[in-house]
VOSELO-405769 format. One record per residue (C-alpha): residue number from 1; residue in one letter; z, y, x. Coordinates in steps of 0.25 Angstrom, whole numbers, plus 5000, padded with zeros to 4 digits. Last residue first. Layout:
# VOSELO-405769
+-----+------+------+------+------+
!  nr ! rest !   c3 !   c2 !   c1 !
+-----+------+------+------+------+
! NUM !    A !    Z !    Y !    X !
...
+-----+------+------+------+------+
//
This chain:
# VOSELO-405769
+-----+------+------+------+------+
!  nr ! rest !   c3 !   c2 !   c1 !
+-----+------+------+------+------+
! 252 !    X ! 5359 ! 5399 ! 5285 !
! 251 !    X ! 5369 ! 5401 ! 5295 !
! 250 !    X ! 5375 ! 5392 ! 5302 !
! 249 !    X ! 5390 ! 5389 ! 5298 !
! 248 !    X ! 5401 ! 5392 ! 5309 !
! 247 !    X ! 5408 ! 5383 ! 5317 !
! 246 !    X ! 5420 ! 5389 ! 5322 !
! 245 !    X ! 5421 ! 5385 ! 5339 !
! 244 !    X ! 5435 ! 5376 ! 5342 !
! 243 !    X ! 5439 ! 5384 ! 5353 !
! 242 !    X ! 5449 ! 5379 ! 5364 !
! 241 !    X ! 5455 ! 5389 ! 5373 !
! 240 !    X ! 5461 ! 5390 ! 5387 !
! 239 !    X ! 5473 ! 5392 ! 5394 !
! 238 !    X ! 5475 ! 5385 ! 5407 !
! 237 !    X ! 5490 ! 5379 ! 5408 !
! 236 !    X ! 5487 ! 5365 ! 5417 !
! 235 !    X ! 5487 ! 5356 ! 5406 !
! 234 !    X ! 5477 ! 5366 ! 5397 !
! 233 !    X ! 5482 ! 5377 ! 5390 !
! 232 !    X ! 5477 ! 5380 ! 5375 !
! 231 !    X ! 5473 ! 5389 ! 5366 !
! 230 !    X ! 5466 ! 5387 ! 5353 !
! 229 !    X ! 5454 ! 5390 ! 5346 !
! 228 !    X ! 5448 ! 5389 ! 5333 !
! 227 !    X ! 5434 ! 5397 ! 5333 !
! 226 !    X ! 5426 ! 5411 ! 5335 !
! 225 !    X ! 5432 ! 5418 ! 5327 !
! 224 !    X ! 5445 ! 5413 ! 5329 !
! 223 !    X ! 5455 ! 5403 ! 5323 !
! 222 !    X ! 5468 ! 5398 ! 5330 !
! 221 !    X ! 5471 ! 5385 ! 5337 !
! 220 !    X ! 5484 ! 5385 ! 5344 !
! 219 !    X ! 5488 ! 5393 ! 5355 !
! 218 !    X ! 5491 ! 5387 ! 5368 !
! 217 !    X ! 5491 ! 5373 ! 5365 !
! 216 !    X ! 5494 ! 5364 ! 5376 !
! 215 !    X ! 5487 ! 5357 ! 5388 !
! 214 !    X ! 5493 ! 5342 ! 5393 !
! 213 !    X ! 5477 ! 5335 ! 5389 !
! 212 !    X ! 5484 ! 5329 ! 5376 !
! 211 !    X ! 5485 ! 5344 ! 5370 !
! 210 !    X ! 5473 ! 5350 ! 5376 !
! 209 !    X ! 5467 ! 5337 ! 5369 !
! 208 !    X ! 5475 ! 5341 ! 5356 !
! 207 !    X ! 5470 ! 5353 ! 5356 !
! 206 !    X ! 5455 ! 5351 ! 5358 !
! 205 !    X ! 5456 ! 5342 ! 5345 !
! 204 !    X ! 5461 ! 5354 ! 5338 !
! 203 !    X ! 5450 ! 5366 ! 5343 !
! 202 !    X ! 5439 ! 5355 ! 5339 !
! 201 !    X ! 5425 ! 5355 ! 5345 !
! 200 !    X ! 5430 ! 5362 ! 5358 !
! 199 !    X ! 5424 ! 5376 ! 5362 !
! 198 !    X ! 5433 ! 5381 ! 5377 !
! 197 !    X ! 5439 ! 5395 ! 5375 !
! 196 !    X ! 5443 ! 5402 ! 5387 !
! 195 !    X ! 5457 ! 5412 ! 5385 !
! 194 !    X ! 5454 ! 5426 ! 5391 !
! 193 !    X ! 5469 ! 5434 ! 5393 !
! 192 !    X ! 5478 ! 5446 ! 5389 !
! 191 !    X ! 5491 ! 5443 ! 5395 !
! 190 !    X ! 5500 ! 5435 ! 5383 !
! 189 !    X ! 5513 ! 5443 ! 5379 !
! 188 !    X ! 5506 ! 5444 ! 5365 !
! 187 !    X ! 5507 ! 5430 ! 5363 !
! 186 !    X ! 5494 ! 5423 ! 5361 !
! 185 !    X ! 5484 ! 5424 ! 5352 !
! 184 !    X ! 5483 ! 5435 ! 5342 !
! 183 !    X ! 5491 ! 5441 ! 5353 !
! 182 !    X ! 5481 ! 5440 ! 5365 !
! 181 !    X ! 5472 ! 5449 ! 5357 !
! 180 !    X ! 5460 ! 5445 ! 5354 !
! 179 !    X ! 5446 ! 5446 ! 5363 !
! 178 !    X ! 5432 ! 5439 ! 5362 !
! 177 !    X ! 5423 ! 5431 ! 5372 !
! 176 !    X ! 5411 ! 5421 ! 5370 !
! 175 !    X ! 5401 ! 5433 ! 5364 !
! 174 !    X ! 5390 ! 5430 ! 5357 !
! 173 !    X ! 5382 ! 5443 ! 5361 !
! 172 !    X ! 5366 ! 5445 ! 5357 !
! 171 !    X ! 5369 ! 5460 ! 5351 !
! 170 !    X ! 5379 ! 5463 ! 5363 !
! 169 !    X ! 5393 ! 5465 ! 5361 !
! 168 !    X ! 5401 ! 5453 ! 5369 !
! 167 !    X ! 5391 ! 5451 ! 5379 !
! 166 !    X ! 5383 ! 5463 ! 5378 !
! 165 !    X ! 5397 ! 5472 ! 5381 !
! 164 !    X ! 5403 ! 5463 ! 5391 !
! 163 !    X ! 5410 ! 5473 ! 5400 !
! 162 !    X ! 5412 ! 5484 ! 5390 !
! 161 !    X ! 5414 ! 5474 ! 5378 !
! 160 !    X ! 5425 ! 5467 ! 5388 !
! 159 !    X ! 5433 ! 5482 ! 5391 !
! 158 !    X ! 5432 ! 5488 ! 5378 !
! 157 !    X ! 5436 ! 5475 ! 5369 !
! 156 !    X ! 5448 ! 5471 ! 5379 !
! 155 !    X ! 5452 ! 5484 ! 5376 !
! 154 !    X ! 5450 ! 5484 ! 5362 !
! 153 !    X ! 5457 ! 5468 ! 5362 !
! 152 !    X ! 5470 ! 5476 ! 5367 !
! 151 !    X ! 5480 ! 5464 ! 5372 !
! 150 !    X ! 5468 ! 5454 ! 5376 !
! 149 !    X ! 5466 ! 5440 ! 5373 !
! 148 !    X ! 5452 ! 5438 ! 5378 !
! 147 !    X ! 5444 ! 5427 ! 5372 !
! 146 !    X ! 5433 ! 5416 ! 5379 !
! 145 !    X ! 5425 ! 5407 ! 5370 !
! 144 !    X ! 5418 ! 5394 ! 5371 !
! 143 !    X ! 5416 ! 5389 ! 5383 !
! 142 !    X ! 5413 ! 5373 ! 5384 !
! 141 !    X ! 5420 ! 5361 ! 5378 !
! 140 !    X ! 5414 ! 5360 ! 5364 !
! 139 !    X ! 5404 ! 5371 ! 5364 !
! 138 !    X ! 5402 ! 5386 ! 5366 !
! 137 !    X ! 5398 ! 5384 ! 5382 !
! 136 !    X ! 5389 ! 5376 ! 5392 !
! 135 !    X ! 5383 ! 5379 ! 5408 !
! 134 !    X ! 5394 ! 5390 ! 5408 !
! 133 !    X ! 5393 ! 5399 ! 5418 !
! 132 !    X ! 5381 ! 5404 ! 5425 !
! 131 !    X ! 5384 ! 5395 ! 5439 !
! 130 !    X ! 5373 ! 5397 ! 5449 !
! 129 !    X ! 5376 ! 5411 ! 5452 !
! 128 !    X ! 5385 ! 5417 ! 5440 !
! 127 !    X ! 5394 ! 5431 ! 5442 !
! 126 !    X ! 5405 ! 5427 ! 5432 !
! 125 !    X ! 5416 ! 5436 ! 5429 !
! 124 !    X ! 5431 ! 5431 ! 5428 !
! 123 !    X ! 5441 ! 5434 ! 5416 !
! 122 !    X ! 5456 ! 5439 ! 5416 !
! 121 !    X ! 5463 ! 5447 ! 5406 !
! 120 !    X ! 5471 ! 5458 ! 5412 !
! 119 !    X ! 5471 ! 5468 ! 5402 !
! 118 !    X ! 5459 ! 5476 ! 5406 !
! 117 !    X ! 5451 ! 5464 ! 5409 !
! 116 !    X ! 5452 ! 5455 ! 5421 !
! 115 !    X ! 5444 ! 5451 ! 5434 !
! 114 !    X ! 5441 ! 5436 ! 5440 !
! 113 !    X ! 5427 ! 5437 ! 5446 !
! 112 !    X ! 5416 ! 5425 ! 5449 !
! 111 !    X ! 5404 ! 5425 ! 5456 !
! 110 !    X ! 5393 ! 5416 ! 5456 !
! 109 !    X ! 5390 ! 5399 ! 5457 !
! 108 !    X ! 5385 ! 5403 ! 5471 !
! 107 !    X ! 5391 ! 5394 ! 5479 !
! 106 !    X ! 5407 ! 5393 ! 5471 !
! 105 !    X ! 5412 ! 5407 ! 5465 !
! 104 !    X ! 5407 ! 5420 ! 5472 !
! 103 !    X ! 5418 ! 5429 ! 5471 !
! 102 !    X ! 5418 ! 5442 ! 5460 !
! 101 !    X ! 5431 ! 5450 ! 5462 !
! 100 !    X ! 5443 ! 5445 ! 5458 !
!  99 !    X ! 5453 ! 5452 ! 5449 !
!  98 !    X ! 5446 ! 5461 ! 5445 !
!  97 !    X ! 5451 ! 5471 ! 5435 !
!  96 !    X ! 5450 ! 5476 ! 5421 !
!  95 !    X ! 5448 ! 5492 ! 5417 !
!  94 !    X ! 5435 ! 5495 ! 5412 !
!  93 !    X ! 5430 ! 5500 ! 5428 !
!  92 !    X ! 5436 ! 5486 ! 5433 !
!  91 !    X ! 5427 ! 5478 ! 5424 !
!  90 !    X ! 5416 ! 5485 ! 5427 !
!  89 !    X ! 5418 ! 5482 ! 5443 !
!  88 !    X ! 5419 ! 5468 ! 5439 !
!  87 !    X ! 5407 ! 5468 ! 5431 !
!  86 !    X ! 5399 ! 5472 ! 5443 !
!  85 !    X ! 5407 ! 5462 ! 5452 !
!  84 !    X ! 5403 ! 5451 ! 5441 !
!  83 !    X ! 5386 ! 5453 ! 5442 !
!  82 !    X ! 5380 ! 5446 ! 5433 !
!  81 !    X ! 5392 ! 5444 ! 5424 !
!  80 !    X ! 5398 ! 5432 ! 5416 !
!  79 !    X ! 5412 ! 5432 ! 5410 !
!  78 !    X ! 5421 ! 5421 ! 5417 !
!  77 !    X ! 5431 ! 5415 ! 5408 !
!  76 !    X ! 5444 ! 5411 ! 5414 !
!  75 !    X ! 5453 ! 5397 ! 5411 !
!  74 !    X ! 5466 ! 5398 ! 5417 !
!  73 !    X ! 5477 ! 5391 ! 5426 !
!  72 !    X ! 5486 ! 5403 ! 5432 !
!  71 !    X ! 5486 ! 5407 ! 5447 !
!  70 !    X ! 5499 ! 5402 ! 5454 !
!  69 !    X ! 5492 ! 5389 ! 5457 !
!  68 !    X ! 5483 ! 5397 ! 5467 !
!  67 !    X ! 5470 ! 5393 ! 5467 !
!  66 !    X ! 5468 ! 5386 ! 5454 !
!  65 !    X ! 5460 ! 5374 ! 5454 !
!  64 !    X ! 5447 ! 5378 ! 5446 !
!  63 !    X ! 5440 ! 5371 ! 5433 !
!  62 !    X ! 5428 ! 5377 ! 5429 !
!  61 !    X ! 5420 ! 5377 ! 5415 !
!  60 !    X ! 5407 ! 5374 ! 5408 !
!  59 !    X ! 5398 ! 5368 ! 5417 !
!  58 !    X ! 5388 ! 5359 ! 5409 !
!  57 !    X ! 5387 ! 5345 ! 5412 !
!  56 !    X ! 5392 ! 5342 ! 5397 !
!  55 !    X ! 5403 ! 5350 ! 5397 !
!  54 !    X ! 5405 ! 5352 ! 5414 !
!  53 !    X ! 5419 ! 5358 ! 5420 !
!  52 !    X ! 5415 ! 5364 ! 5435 !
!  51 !    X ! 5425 ! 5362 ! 5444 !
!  50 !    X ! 5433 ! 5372 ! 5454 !
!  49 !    X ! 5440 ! 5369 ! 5467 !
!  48 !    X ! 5431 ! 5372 ! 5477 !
!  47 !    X ! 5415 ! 5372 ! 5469 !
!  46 !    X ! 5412 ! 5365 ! 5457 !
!  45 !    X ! 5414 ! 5350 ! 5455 !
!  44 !    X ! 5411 ! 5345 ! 5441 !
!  43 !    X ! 5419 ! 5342 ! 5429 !
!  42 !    X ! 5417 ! 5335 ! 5416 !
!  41 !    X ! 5423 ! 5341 ! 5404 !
!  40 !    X ! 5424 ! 5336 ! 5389 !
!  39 !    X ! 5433 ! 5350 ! 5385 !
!  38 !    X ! 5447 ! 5342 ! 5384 !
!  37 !    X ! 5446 ! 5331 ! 5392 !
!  36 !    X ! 5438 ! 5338 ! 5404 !
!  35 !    X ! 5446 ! 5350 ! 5402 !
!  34 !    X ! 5461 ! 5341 ! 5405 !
!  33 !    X ! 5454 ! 5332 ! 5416 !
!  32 !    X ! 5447 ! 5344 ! 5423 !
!  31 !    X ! 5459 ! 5352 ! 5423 !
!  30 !    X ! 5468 ! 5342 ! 5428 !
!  29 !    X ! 5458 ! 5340 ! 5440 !
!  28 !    X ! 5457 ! 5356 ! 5441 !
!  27 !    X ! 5472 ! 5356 ! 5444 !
!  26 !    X ! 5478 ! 5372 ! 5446 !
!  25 !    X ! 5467 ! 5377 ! 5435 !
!  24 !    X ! 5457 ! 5389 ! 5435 !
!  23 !    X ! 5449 ! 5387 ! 5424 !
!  22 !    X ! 5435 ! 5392 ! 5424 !
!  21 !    X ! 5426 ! 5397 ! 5413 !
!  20 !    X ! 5412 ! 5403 ! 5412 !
!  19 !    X ! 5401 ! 5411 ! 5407 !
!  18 !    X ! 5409 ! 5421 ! 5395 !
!  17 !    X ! 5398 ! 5430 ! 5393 !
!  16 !    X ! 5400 ! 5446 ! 5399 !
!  15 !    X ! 5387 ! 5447 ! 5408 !
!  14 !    X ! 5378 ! 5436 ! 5400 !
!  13 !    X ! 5378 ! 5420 ! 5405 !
!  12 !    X ! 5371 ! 5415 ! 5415 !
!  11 !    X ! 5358 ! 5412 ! 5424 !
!  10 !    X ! 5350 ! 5403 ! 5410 !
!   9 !    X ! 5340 ! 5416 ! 5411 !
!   8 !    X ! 5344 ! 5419 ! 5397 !
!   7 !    X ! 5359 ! 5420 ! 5400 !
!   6 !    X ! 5367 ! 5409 ! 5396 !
!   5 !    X ! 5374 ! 5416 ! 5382 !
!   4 !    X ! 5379 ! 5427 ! 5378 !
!   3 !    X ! 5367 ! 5435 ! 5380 !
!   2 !    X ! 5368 ! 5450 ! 5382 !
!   1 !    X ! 5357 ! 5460 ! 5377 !
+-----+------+------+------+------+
//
């Protein structure tokens, strides 16, 4: 029976839940002054070129220079796994690819792998030591969400709910990831691709700071099931979303 939250031995997250998020940016200092304005984030030294974003002096987030400025600026999310060259390999038999095999990231933080689904959308694995992902999600400035725009939403269907059946399927699931087509969204030329959703108390007032911060609109706010969002580029072209979370009654 999958847990889609923190494990109950407080290690880690369930093999399939969304557990982390980096940006890889070409200035980190600009990065911290743009995301530290608009999420409320303090920042901490992590290891080479990389800092840890903090809400609240919990670690929700990295920030890492690019290491070759021909490489684009992105936000990725990182699925957790127990073991991520296992998941690899089963990634491979349904028809995705490595792109980097499990490496050991920082001293003994885990081990992190770069791979892509069947139509080339790129997502890591996370292979925790000491660092089980995020310390704090699913509220204002934190995680909130990832979606995959894919061309065939079946084959994106058959691949990830083979991979991560209990956590997207199973009977305790709350899943943080779904899948649209990139049309409904974005041109139809668009690669198929994960944008990351960060939770903000109000999708417009979000904007406007992206807006005065030098970031621009990227698709303006729509409504889905699971909130208002809209997407954005910050000021050094890194995509990302800003979710404004539906409020729904309690019941009674």
């Amino acid at each position: 029976m999958a847990e889609n939250r923190a494990s109950a031995n407080g290690t880690g997250y369930a093999e399939g839940v969304p557990c982390w998020v980096d940006a890889q940016l070409p200035d980190v200092e600009a990065g911290k002054r743009f995301y530290g304005e608009l999420f409320g984030w303090d920042f901490e030294e992590a290891y080479d070129s990389t800092v840890w974003a903090l809400k609240d002096g919990e670690r929700v987030a990295a920030l890492a220079r690019k290491p070759d400025g021909r490489l684009p600026s992105v936000w990725t999310v990182y699925f957790a796994t127990p073991d991520a060259r296992a998941l690899g390999q089963r990634i491979r038999a349904a028809g995705g690819q490595v792109v980097i095999p499990p490496v050991p990231v920082g001293a003994g933080l885990g081990s992190a792998a770069l791979v892509t689904d069947p139509e080339g959308a790129v997502f890591a694995l996370w292979q925790p030591g000491s660092h089980p992902g995020f310390g704090k999600r699913h509220e204002p400035g934190t995680f909130g969400w990832a979606e995959l725009y894919a061309r065939d939403t079946e084959i994106a269907n058959a691949f990830y709910g083979g991979l991560f059946a209990d956590a997207l399927f199973g009977p305790e699931a709350e899943p943080d990831f779904g899948r649209a087509a990139v049309a409904e969204v974005f041109p139809e030329m668009m690669p198929p691709h994960f944008v990351v959703h960060f939770q903000v108390a109000d999708c417009e007032e979000a904007l406007g700071t992206v807006n005065r911060l030098g970031g621009r609109v990227q698709v303006p706010p729509f409504e889905t099931s699971y909130g208002k969002v809209a997407v954005v580029t910050d000021d050094q072209g890194a995509s990302f979303a800003v979710l404004e979370r539906r409020v729904t009654a309690p019941e009674v």
